[in-house]
C-alpha positions as CSV (number, residue, x, y, z in Angstrom):
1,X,15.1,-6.1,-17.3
2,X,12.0,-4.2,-18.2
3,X,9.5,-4.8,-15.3
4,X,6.8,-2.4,-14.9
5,X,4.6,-1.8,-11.6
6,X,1.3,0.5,-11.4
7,X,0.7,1.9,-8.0
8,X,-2.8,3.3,-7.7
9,X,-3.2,5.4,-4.5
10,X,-6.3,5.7,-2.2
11,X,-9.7,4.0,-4.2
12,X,-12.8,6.4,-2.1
13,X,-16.2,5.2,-1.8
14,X,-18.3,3.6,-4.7
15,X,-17.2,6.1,-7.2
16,X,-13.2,4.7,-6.4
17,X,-14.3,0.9,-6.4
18,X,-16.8,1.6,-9.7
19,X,-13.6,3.0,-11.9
20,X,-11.3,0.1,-10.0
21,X,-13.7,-2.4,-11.6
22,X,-14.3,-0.5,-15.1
23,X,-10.6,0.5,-15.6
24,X,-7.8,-1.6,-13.5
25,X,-7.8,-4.3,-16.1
26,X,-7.5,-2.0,-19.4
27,X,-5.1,0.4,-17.4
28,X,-2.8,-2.2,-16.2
29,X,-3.3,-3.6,-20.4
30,X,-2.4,-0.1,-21.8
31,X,0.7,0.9,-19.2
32,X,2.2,-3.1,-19.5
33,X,2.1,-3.4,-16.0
34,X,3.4,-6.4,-14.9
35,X,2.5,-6.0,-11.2
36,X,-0.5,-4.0,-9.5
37,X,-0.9,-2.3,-6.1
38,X,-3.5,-0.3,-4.8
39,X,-3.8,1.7,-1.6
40,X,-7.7,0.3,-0.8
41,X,-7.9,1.5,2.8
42,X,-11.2,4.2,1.8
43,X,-13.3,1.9,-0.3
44,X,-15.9,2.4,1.8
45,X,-14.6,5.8,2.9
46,X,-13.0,5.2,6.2
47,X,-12.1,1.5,5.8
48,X,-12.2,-1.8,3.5
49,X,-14.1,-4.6,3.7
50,X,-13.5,-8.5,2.9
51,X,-16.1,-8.2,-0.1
52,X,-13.9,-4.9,-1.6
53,X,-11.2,-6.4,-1.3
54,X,-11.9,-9.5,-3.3
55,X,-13.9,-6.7,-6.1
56,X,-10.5,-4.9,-6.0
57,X,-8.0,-8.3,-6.5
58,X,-10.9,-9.5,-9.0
59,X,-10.6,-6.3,-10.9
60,X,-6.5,-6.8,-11.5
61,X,-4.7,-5.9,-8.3
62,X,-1.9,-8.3,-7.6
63,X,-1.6,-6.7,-3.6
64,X,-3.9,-4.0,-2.2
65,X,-2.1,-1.6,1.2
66,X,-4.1,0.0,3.7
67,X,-3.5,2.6,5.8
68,X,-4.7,4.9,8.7
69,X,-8.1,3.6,8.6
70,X,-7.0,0.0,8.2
71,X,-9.3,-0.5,11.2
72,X,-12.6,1.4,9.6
73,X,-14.0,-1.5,8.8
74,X,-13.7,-4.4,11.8
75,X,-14.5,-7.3,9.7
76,X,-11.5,-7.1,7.7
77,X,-9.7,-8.4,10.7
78,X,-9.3,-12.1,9.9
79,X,-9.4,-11.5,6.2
80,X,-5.9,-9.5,6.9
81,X,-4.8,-12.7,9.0
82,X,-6.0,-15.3,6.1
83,X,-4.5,-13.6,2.9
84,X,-0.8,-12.6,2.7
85,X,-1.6,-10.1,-0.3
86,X,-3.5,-7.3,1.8
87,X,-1.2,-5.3,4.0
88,X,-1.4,-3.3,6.8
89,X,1.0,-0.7,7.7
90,X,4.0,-2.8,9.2
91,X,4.7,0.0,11.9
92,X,1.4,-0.8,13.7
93,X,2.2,-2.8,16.6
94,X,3.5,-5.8,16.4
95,X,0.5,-7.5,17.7
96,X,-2.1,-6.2,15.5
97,X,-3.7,-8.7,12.8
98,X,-2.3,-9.3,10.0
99,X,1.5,-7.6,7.7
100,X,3.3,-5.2,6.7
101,X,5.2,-7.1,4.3
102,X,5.0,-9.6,1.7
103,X,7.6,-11.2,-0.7
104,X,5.8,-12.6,-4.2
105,X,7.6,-14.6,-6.1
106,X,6.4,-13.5,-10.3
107,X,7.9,-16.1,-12.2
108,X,12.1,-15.3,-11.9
109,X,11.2,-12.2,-10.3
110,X,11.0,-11.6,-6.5
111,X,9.0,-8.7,-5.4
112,X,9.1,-7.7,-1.6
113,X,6.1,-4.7,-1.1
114,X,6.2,-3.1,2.2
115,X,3.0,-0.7,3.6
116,X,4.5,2.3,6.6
117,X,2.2,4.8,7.8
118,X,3.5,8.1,8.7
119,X,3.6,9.7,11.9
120,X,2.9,13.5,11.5
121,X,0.0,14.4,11.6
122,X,-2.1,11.3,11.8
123,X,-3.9,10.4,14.7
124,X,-2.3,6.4,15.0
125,X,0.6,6.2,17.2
126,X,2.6,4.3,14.9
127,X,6.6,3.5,15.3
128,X,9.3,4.5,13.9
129,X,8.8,4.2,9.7
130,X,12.1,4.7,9.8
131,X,13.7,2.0,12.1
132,X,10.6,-0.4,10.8
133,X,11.8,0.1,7.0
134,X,15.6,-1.1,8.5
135,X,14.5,-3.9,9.9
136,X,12.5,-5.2,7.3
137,X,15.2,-4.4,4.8
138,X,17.6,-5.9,6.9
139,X,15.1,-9.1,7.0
140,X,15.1,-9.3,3.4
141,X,19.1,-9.3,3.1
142,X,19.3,-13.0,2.8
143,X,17.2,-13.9,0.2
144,X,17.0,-10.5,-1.1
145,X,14.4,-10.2,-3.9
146,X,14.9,-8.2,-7.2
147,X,12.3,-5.7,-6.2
148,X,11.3,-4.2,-3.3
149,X,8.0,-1.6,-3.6
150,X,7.2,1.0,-0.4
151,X,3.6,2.5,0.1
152,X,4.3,5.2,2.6
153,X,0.8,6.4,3.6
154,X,1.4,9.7,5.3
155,X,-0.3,12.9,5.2
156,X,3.3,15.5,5.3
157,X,4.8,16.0,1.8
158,X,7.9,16.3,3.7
159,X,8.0,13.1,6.1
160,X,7.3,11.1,2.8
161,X,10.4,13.0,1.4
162,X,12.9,12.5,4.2
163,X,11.9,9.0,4.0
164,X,12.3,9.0,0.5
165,X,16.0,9.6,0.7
166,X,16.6,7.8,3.5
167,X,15.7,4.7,1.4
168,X,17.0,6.2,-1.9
169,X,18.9,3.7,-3.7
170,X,18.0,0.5,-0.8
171,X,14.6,0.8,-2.1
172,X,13.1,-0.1,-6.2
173,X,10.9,2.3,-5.6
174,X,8.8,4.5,-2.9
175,X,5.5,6.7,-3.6
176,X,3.1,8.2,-0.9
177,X,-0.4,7.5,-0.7
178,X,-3.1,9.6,1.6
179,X,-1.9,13.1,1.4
180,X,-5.1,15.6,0.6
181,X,-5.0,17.5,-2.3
182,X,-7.2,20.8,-2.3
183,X,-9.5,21.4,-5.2
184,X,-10.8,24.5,-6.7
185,X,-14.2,23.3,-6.0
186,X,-13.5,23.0,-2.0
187,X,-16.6,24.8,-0.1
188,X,-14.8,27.5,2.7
């Protein structure tokens, strides 16, 4: 079965949602993608609001993930309640608004897409990624779907790795967003 997803890590600022709106559409058109997620949580830096989120579904997302600044932004609050395709990092306490998972059904396909946040070296006291990503797998072992999709938003190369395989081969597929990349133009 050829099924193809496009993950698209971390949209920053105006410049981030300005290519999301120009380019999602003709990327997800010249990669095939069948399915579209995108890490939103910096649209407006630290943060998303209800309005970006809507401009970044509009523009061809099929589920946008959020991360350590989840909570930038306050009015995204009950938009995370009202709509079951914006996720929050499921290791946030269980009495925080909105998911952490969601299970789309895409014709004869099933597609469960889970959002973790790391732990190391990020400020949110977060549980366990790794006992959260059992339990929702476990939770998913009944009606299990044909994909299942991890955002691990985490800042250490290495926690994303030792979570890598520790899902290897329970997971379709697992990719980190946040981690900062240095660039030859950084000012010292």
């Amino acid at each position: 079965m050829d099924f193809r997803v496009l993950a698209v890590g971390d949209v920053v600022g105006n410049p981030g949602m300005d290519r999301i709106s120009r380019s999602l559409r003709k990327l997800k058109r010249e990669t095939g993608a069948d399915f579209v997620i995108v890490n939103g949580e910096n649209a407006s830096v630290v943060g998303m609001t209800p309005q970006q989120a809507e401009d970044v579904f509009d523009a061809g997302a099929d589920v946008i993930t959020l991360g350590n600044h989840t909570w930038g932004k306050m009015q995204i609050v009950d938009y995370l309640e009202d709509n079951r395709y914006i996720l929050r990092p499921a290791n946030y306490s269980g009495r925080m608004p909105g998911r952490g998972m969601g299970v789309y059904d895409c014709g004869p396909i099933r597609i469960a897409v889970i959002s973790l946040i790391g732990r190391r070296d990020l400020d949110w006291k977060a549980n366990d990624p790794f006992t959260t990503a059992d339990k929702l797998l476990a939770s998913l072992e009944k009606d299990k779907p044909t994909f299942t999709l991890v955002d691990f938003h985490a800042e250490a190369t290495s926690e994303k790795l030792a979570l890598g395989y520790y899902l290897d081969g329970r997971v379709s597929a697992l990719w980190g967003t946040h981690t900062h990349v240095p660039t030859a133009d950084a000012q010292i």
